[in-house]
KEDREN-956468 format. One record per atom (N, C-alpha, C): x, y, z; residue in one letter. Coordinates in steps of 0.2 Angstrom, whole numbers, plus 5000, padded with zeros to 4 digits. Layout:
N
XYZA...
//
This chain:
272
500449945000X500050005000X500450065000X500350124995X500650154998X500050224994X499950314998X499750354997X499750374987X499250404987X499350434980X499650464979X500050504983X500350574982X500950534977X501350494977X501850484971X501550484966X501250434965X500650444958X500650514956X500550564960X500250624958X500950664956X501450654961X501950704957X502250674948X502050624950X502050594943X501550634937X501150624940X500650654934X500850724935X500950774938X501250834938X501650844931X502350804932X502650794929X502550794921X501750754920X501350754912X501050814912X501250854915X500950904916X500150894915X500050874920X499250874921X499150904926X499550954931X499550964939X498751004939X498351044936X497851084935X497351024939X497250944936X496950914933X497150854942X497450894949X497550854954X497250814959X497050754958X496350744965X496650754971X496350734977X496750754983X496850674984X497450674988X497750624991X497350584995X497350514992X496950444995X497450374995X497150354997X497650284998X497350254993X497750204989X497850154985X498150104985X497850074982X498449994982X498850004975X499749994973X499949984969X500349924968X499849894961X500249844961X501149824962X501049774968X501749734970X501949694968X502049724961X502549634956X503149674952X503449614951X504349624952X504349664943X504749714944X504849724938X505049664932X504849684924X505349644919X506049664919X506249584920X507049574919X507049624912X506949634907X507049654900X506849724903X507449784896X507349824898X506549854893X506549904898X505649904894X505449944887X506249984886X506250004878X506549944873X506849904877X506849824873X506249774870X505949804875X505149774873X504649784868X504349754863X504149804855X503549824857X503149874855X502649904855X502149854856X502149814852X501549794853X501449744858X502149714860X502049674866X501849684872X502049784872X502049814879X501149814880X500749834873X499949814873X499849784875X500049714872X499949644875X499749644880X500449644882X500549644895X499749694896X499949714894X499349804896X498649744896X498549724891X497849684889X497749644893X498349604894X498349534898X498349534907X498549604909X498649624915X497949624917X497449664912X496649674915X496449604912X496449564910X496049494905X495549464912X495049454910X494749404914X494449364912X494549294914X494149224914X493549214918X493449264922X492749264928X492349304926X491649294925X491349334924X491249414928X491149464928X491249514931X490649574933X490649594939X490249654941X490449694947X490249764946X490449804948X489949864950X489949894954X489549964955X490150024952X489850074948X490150094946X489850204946X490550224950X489950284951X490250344949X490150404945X490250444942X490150494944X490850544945X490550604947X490650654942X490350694937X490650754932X490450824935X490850874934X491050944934X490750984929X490651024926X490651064921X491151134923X491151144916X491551194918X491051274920X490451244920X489951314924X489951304931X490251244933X490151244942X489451174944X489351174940X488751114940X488851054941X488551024947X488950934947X488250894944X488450824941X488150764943X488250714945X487950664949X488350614954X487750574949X488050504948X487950444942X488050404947X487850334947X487850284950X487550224944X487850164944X487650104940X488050044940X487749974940X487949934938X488249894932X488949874934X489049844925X489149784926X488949744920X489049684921X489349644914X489949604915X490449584911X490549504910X490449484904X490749414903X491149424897X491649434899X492049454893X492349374889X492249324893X492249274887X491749264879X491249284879X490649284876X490849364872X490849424876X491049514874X490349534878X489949504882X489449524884X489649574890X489149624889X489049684893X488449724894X488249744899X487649764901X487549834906X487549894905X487549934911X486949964911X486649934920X486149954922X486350044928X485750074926X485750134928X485350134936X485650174941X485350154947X485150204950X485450284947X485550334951X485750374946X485450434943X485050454949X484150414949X483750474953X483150424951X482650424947X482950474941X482450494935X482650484930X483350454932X483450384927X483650324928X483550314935X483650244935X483250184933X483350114932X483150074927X483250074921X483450134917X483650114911X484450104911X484950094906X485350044902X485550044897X486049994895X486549984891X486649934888X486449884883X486549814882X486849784874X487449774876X487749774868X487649684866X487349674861X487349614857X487549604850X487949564851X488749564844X489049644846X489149664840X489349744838X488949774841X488449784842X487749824842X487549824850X487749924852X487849924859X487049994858X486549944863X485749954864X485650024868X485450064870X485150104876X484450094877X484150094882X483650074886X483150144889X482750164885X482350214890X481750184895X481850174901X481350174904X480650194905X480750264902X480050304903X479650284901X479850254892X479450244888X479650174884X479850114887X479950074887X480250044878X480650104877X481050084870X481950084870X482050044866X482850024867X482850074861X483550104858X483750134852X484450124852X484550104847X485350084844X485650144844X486450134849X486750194847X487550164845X488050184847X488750174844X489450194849X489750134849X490250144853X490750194857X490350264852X490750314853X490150364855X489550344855X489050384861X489250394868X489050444868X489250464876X488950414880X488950374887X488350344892X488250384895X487550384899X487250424902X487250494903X487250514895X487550584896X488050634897X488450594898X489250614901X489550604895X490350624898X490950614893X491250544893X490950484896X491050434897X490750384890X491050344889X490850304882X490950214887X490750174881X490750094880X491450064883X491950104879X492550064881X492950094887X492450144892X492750144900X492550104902X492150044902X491850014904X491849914905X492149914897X492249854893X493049824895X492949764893X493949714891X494249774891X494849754893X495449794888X495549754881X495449774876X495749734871X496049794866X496549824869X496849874864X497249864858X497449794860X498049764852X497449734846X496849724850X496349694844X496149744840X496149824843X495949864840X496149904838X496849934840X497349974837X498149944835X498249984828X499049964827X499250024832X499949984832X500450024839X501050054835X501350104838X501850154835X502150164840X502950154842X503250174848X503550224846X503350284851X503550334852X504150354860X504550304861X505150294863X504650304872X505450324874X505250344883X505450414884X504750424890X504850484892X504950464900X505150494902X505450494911X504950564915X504950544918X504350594926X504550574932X504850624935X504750614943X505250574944X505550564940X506150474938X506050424938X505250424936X505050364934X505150374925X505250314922X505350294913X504550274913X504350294908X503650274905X503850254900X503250214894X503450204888X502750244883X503150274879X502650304876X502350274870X501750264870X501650234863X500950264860X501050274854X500450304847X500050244846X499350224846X498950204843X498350204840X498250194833X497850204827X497450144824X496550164826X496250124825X496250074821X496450004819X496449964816X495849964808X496049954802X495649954796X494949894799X494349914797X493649894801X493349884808X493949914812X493949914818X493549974821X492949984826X492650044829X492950034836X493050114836X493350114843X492950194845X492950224851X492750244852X493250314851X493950304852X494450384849X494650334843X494750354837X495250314831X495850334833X496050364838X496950384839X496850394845X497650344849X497850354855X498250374856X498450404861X499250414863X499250384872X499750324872X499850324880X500250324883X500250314889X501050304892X500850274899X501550194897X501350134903X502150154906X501850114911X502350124918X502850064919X503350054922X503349984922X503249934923X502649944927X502349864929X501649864922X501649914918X501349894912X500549914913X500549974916X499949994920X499750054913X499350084912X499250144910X499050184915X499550244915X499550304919X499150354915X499150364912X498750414907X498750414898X498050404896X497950434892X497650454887X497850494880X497350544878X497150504870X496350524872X496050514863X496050564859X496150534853X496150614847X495350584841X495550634840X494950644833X495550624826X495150594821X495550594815X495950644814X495750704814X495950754812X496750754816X496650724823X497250744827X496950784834X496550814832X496250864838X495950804845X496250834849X496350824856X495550824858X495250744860X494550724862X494650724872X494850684871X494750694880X495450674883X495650684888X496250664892X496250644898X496550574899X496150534904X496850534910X496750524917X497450504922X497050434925X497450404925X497350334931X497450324936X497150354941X497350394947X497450304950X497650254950X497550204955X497450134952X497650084952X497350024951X497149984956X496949914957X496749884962X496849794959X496949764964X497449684963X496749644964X496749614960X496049564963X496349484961X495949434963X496249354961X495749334956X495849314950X495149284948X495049204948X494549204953X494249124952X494249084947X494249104941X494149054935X494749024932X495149074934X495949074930X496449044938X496149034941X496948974946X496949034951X496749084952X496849154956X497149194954X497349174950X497949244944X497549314947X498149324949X497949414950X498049444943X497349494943X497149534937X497149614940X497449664937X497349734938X496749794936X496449774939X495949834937X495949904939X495649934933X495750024935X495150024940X495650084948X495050104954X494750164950X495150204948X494750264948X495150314941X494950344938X495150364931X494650444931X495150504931X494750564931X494950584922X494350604922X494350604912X494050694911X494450704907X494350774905X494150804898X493650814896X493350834889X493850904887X493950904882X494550964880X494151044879X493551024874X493151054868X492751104876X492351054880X492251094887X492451114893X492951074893X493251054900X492951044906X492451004904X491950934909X492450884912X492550894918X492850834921X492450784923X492650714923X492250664925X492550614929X492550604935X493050564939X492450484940X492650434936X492650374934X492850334942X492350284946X493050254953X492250194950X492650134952X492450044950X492550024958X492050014961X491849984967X491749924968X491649874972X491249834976X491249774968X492149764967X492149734958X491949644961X491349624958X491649524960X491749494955X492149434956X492249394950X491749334952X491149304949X490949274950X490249244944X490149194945X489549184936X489149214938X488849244932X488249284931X487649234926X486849234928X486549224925X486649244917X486749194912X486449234908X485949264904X485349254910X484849304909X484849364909X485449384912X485749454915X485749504908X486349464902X486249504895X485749464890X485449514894X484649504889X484149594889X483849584884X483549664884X482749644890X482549564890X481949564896X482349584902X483049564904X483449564911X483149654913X483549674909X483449764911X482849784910X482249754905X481749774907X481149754913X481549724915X481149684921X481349724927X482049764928X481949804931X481749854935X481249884931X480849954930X480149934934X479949854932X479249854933X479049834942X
//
């Protein structure tokens, strides 16, 4: 265990210091660094680790609560359920808060990611690059990490923070691949963590800018106990407004889920 504050002058360092939470405790991953030097490592391997570090063999669920900012002074506090089988790619987010929208949702089947209005008892297809529930928040804060399926990788060497080495790397959506930024840029730590980072638009123009304030160690049942890394907490910043949106994954289990769960009756049975 140790305080956020290292984390934080790290991120300073990204010059993100504007962009500062206040210091909380966190777990950071305890494993031994790689023997290999980490600009020895290719681009797409270092993806790889990144992918393989979040991968789970357990089914998945999580309370997930949202706080966004506007840049008028305005808050909203989100609250919701996600639920994950990522063997299958199923995903489902149910809405719990606030209470004039709760019961509705998010239910993707194949490619095809559903929303759910309660009031009036109609689904409408939207797109992985849709906001959720109004916010600057999308599909893929939510979902697997599978960044190598989605993006080609372009090493952009090492930058150093705090004297901490990150590796920097460019990533551009894959030919028929939807992704929610078509352009990454990010930068892993050495234990192969994303610490921060930013989606672009085709053009290049800066979509939002993310810090990972935190990971957290869990064992998965399915997989022998294999510790798997999931992100705690991720504060996400829209560029065009400057809406912040601070992202924290709570109360995560590994455990099976019905698969009645993704289904469009599950969430409509919700409401009633």
């Amino acid at each position: 265990m140790q305080t956020s504050i290292r984390r934080l002058a790290v991120m300073f360092a990204l010059s993100l210091a504007p962009l500062a939470p206040a210091a909380q405790k966190e777990e950071k991953p305890a494993e031994a660094k790689p023997a290999e030097s980490k600009a020895a490592v290719a681009a797409e391997e270092v993806i790889r680790r990144v992918d393989a570090r979040m991968a789970l063999k357990s089914d998945f669920k999580s309370t997930v609560r949202l706080r966004e900012k506007r840049k008028d002074g305005t808050e909203a506090l989100l609250e919701m359920l996600v639920f994950r089988r990522d063997s299958s790619k199923d995903l489902l987010i149910y809405i719990t808060k606030p209470r004039n929208m709760a019961g509705g949702g998010y239910l993707r089947i194949g490619r095809n990611l559903w929303e759910y209005d309660p009031s009036v008892g109609h689904w409408q297809r939207t797109t992985s690059r849709g906001n959720i529930v109004n916010t600057i928040s999308c599909e893929e804060d939510f979902d697997r990490s599978h960044l190598l399926e989605t993006y080609e990788v372009q090493d952009e060497g090492e930058e150093t923070a705090a004297g901490t080495k990150f590796r920097k790397l460019f990533l551009k959506v894959r030919p028929g691949m939807e992704a929610s930024f078509p352009q990454l840029r990010v930068w892993v730590d050495p234990d192969y963590n994303i610490v921060k980072r930013v989606g672009y638009a085709p053009s290049g123009r800066v979509l939002r800018t993310d810090v990972i304030r935190g990971y957290q160690k869990i064992l998965d049942p399915a997989a022998d106990n294999r510790p798997v890394y999931l992100m705690r907490e991720v504060l996400e910043v829209e560029e065009a407004e400057g809406t912040q949106l601070t992202v924290r994954y709570d109360e995560i289990e590994l455990a099976p889920l019905s698969p009645n769960i993704f289904t469009k009756t599950w969430l409509e049975g919700r409401f009633r």
